[in-house]
TORPAPA-774925 format. One record per residue (C-alpha): z, x, y; residue in one letter. Coordinates in steps of 0.05 Angstrom, whole numbers, plus 5000, padded with zeros to 4 digits. Each point is the difference from the previous one (the first is absolute). Layout:
N
ZXYa/...
% end
This chain:
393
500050005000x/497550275066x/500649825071x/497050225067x/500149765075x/495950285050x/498349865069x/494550075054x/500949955074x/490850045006x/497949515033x/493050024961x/502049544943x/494550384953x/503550605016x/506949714987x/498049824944x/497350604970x/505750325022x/504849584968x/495750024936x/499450794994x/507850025001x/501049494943x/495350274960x/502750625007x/507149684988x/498449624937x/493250274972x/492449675001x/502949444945x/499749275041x/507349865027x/502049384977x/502549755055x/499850105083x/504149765061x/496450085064x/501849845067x/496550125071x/500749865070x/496749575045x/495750655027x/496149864942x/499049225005x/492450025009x/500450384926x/504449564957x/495349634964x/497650634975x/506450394980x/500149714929x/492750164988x/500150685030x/505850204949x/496649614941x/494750575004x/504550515008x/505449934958x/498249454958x/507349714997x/502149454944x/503949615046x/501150115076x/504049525049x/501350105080x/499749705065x/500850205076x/505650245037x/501250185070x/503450654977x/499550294930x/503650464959x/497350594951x/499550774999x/506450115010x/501249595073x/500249335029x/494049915046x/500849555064x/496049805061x/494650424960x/493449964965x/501750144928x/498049914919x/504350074950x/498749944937x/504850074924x/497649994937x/503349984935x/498050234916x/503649594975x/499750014927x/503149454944x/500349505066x/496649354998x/497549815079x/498349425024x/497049865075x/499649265031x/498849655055x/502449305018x/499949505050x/504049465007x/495849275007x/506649464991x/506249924970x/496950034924x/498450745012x/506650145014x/503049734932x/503150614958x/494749914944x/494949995030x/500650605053x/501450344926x/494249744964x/495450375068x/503650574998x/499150104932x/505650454976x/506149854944x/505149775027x/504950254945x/497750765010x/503150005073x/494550355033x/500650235070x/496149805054x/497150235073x/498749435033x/496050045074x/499349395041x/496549765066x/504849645042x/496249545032x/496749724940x/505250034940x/506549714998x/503550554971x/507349855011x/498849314959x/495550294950x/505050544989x/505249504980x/495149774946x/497550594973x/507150244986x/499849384955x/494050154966x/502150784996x/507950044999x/500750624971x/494850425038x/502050345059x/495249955051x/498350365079x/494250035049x/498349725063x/497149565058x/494150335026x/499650265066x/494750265063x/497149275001x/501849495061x/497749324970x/496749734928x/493650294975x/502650795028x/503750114942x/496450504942x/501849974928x/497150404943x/501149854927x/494650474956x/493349915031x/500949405043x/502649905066x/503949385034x/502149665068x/506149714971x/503849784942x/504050544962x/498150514956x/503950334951x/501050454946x/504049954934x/502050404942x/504350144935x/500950524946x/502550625008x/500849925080x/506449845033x/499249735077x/507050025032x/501449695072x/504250195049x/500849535068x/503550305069x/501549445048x/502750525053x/506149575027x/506749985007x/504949435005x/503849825052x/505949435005x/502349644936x/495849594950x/500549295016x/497849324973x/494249575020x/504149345002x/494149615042x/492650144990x/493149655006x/493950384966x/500450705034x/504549765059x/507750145001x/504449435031x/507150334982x/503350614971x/507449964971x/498849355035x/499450365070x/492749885037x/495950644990x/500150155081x/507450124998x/499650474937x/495350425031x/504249955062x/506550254968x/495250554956x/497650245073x/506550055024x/502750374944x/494650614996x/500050635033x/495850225060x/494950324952x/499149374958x/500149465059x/494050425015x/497049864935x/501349324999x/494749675043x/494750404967x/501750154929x/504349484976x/497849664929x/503249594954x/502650164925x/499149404956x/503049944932x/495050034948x/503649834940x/506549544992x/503150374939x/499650735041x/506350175048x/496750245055x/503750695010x/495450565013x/493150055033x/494549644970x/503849454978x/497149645057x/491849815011x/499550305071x/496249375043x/497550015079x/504049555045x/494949555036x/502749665051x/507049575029x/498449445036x/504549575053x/504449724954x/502250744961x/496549844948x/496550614967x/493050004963x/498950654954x/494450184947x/502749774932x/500349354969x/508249805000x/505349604962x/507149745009x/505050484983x/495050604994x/503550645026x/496950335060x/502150695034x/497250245061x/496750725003x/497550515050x/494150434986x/500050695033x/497050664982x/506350344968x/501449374964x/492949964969x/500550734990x/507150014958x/497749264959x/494050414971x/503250654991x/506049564956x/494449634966x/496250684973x/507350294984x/502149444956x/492150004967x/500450774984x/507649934972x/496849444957x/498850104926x/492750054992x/496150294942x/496450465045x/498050155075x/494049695039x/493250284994x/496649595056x/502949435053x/497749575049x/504149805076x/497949385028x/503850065072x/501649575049x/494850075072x/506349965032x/502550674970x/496850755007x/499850375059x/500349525053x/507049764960x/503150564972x/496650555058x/497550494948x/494449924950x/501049854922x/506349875005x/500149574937x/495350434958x/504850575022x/505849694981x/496649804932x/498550784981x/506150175028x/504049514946x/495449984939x/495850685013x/492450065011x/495149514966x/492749725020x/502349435049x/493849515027x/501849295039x/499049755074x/503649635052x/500449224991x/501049345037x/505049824945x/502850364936x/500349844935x/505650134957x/505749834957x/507549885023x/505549724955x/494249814951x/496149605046x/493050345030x/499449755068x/495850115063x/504950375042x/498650375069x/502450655040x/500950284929x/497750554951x/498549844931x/498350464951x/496649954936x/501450604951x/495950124937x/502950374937x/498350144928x/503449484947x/499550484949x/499250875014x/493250244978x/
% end
């Protein structure tokens, strides 16, 4: 089992792609990879119906998946406000693949059998799954829901596709053909492992409370107090530092499974607070019941910084039967650079915790991933898919 990511900053795409293709040939030999993850930038847009055709005839690939991104990752960096194409490619023998695409017509195509019977893998073998979405054509967040039906024991990540301001700007790839929308994915058993690994980035301020009023997605009390005067009293109650935080960067932690104490970070589905209106009563981005537990957070740049370092800590000390040999980030637009004021920050952080390894991805308007067994569409996160060897060759 081989892996190699490589990246080009040309913006000639024939030259990218030779140049990406000389290095994984080099990397993994003249045989066809089985199977490719490519992403590109929007400096390439007039090109992308031609990116799965133009490494067809070079590299001949079983299976290939991708899409756009504002800012991509390969060859060793995160590249932002750049032209870029990356490109990662895996031999991956005694693995079954399988690429699809869907799209989702009405509420039949979003039953549990039958998003398995178009995917087309066994539900039993627990295959993983990368999983890259347009967001203004695919419900994800529902679909989600269902697919962990279909699938329950596969652990899945990806994206929302990004560098695209309305419907029909969006570019998938799945093997030879290209699309404006639905999702595209990949999936796979035998002997390969796909771990996941989600970093929400916040911290969490005040105490967990109780929603004991709601409508849909609109809070009318908590501990029977109107939402205005909880965030009043939370205001009052943080330093200078945090009040400064709190008009800008204030989410809100919702309890994702009843039978979990929510103790430690991640127990909570980090949501964007919408809006308050006259009356106090405050409108956020999750669907809400009665006596769900909420927590409010703060997102800053040591917070996100520490949540991923402690989620790469607690997946190294982990009992694994063996290390990574290729990984994918699917980060949050609202991260890199302009966030964290360096670049590849995250990739960093990921060779820094789990050592070097061929690391492709881009930057998405949502990420995919699982948290307390549930994949979700979450956002301002990192989420990591991490590919090992069931069995040692």
């Amino acid at each position: 089992m081989k892996w190699h990511t490589v990246a080009s900053g040309n913006r000639v795409i024939e030259e990218a792609v030779a140049e990406c293709t000389a290095s994984i040939q080099e990397a993994l030999g003249d045989k066809p990879p089985d199977l490719l993850f490519v992403f590109l930038t929007p400096h390439y847009a007039d090109h992308y119906e031609r990116v799965p055709g133009l490494l067809s005839v070079a590299l001949s690939p079983l299976h290939l998946v991708g899409c756009c991104g504002e800012g991509v990752v390969g060859g060793n960096r995160e590249w932002e406000m750049e032209a870029a194409f990356t490109v990662t490619a895996a031999r991956l023998p005694g693995v079954q693949i399988k690429t699809f695409h869907l799209d989702i017509a009405g509420e039949h195509d979003l039953e549990p059998g039958v998003i398995a019977s178009k995917i087309g893998l066994p539900a039993e073998e627990g295959p993983g799954m990368v999983l890259l979405a347009d967001p203004f054509t695919f419900p994800a967040e529902i679909f989600l829901n269902h697919l962990d039906q279909a699938y329950p024991f596969s652990q899945k990540a990806g994206g929302l596709v990004s560098g695209g301001n309305m419907p029909g700007q969006s570019f998938l790839f799945r093997d030879e053909a290209v699309y404006r929308g639905g999702l595209v994915g990949v999936g796979f058993h035998g002997n390969l492992a796909m771990d996941t690994l989600v970093s929400q980035g916040c911290r969490a301020v005040g105490s967990p409370m109780f929603i004991t009023g709601c409508q849909d997605n609109v809070i009318l009390e908590l501990d029977g107090r109107s939402p205005r005067e909880v965030l009043h009293g939370l205001y009052q109650s943080l330093d200078k530092g945090d009040r400064g935080l709190f008009s800008q960067a204030l989410f809100i932690g919702v309890e994702m499974r009843p039978e979990v104490v929510v103790n430690d970070r991640g127990d909570f589905l980090i949501r964007n607070i919408i809006s308050m209106d006259s009356r106090g009563r405050l409108e956020v981005a999750a669907g809400l019941v009665e006596n769900q537990v909420i927590q409010f957070h703060l997102r800053d740049r040591k917070a996100s910084a520490e949540d991923l370092k402690h989620q790469l800590a607690r997946y190294h000390a982990m009992e694994k039967s063996g290390q990574p040999v290729g990984s994918l980030l699917f980060s949050c637009l609202g991260r890199g650079a302009r966030f964290f004021g360096r670049p590849n920050h995250d990739s960093d952080l990921l060779y820094t915790h789990l050592g070097m390894m061929p690391l492709g991805g881009f930057f998405c308007n949502g990420e995919i991933g699982p948290v307390q067994g549930a994949t979700y569409v979450h956002g301002y996160t990192s989420s990591f898919a991490l590919f090992r060897r069931r069995t040692p060759e």
